[in-house]
N, C-alpha and C positions, 0 to 999 in steps of 0.2 A: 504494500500500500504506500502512494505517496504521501506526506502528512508536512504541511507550512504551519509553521509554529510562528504566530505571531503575539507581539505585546511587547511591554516596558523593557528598553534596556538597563533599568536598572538592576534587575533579576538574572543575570547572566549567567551566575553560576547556575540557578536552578535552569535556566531553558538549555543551558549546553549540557547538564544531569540527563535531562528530558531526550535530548538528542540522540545520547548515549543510550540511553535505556528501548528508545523504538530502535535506534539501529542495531543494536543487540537480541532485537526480534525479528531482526530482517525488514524490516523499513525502510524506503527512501526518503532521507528528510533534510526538508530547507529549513533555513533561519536565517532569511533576509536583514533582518535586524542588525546585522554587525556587518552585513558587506558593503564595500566601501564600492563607489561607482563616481570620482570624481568626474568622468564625465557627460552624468545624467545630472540635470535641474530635476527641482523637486516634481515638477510635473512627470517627468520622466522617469523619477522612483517609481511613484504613482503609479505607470505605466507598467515597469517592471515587475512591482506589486503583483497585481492585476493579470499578469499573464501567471506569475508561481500560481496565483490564486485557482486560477482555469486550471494547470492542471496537477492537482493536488486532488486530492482522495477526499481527505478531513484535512478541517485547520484545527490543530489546539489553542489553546490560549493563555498566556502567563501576561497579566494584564494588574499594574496599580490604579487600572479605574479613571485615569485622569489623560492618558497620552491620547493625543488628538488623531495622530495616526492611526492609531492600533481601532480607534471608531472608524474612522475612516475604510481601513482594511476590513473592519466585520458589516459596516456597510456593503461591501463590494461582493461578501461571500456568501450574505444574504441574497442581492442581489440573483449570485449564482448557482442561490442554494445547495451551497455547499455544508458536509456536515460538520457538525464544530463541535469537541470536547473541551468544557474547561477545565485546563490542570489547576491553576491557581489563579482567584482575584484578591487583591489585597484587602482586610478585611476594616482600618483605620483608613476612612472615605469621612467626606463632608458628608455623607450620608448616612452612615453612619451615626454621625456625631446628630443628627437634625433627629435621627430614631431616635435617638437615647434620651435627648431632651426631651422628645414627645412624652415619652414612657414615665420619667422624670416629671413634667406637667402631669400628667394623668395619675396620678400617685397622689399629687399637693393639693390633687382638687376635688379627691376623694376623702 
């Protein structure tokens, strides 16, 4: 199976884990995420993106919730309906924080 793992470069150790562990099952796998393409413009990532996307099997996903890209790339896999596993979303999100306070209200006003 082919499998594009996209999301936050800040997780690197865990998506190159990740890498390890499908190709150790016999996997074929991208992680655009760290390839350098001095020269493509962002549109042209985009672009490049977008074709790993086409042909990819599943995207995974190692995502901290906030990278604009990595929205962008699961727009596109929708798009393509493609299937998608999440391996990990960060779980300390502004949304998070907006839950807890609700929960928090809801407590003070009982």
């Amino acid at each position: 199976m082919k499998v594009l793992i996209i999301g936050s470069t800040q997780y690197k150790e865990k998506m190159e884990a990740h890498v390890f562990e499908l190709e150790e099952k016999g996997h074929v796998v991208a992680l655009p995420a760290f390839d350098d393409h001095e020269e493509l413009d962002a549109l042209g990532v985009c672009k490049h993106n977008r074709s790993l996307l086409e042909q990819a099997d599943e995207i995974h996903i190692i995502w901290d919730q906030r990278s604009f890209g990595t929205i962008f790339d699961l727009g596109m896999a929708f798009a393509l309906r493609k299937k998608i596993k999440v391996v990990y979303l960060e779980p300390k999100t502004f949304a998070g924080v907006m839950r807890k306070w609700e929960e928090e209200n809801a407590k003070a006003i009982t």
